[in-house]
C-alpha positions as CSV (number, residue, x, y, z in Angstrom):
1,X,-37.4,129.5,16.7
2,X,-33.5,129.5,16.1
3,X,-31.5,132.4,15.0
4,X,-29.7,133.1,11.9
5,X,-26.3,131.7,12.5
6,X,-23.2,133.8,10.9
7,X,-20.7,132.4,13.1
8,X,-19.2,128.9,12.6
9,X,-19.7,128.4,9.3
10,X,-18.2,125.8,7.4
11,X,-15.0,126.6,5.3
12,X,-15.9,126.2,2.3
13,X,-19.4,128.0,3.7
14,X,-17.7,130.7,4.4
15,X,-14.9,131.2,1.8
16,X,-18.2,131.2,-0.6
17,X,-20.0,133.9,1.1
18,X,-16.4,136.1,1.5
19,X,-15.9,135.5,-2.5
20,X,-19.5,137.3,-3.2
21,X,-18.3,139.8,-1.2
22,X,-15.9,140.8,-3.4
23,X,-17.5,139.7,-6.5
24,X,-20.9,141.8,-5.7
25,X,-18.2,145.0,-4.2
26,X,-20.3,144.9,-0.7
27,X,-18.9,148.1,0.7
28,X,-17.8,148.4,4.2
29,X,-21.1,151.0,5.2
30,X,-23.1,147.9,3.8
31,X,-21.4,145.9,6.0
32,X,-22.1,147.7,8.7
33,X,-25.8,147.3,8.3
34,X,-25.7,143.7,8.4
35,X,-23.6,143.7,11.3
36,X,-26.5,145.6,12.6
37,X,-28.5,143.3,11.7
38,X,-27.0,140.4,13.3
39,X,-26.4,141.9,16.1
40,X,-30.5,141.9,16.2
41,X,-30.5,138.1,16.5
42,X,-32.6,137.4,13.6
43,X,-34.9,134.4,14.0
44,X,-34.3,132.0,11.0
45,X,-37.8,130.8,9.6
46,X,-38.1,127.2,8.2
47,X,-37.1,127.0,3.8
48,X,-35.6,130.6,2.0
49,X,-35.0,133.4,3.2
50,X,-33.4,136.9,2.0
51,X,-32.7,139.9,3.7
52,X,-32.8,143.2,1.6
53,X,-30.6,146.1,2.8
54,X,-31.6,148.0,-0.5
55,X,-27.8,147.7,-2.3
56,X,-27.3,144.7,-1.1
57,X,-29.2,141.3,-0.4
58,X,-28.4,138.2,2.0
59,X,-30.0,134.9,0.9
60,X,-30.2,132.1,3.5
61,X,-32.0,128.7,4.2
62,X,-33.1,128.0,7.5
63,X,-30.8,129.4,9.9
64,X,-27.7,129.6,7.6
65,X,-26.6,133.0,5.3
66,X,-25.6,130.9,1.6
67,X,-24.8,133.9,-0.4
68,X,-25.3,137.6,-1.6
69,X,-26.8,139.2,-4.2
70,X,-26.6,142.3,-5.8
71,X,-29.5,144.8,-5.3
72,X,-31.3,143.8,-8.9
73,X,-31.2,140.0,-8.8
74,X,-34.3,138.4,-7.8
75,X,-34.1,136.9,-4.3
76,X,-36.0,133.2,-3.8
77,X,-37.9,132.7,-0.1
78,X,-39.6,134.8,2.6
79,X,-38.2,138.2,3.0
80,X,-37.3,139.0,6.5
């Protein structure tokens, strides 16, 4: 199964995901915990996914991070 892939994103990929950074005021503990988390190696499953880090959620398809959401917004996909 291939991993979640946070590195070599496309620009406008990425400039998305670091605007919802700001927008959704990620702190830099809660970045820590994903970094943790990548640093797991995460297997990407097939469709939606989301990650839920309690203040913070990552939402993904397939082995690609698309955007975050804030800790009461619903989440679409398998929960990893």
């Amino acid at each position: 199964m291939p991993k979640i892939q946070c590195t070599g994103l496309s620009g406008s990929l990425r400039r998305h995901l670091l605007d919802r950074l700001a927008q959704r005021q990620i702190t830099a503990e809660d970045l820590y915990q994903l970094k943790l988390w990548r640093e797991s190696e995460p297997e990407a499953p097939d469709g939606l996914w989301y990650k839920d880090f309690g203040s913070f959620k990552i939402c993904g398809e397939e082995r690609f991070p698309k955007t975050f959401l804030l800790r009461r917004q619903a989440a679409k996909g398998k929960p990893l």
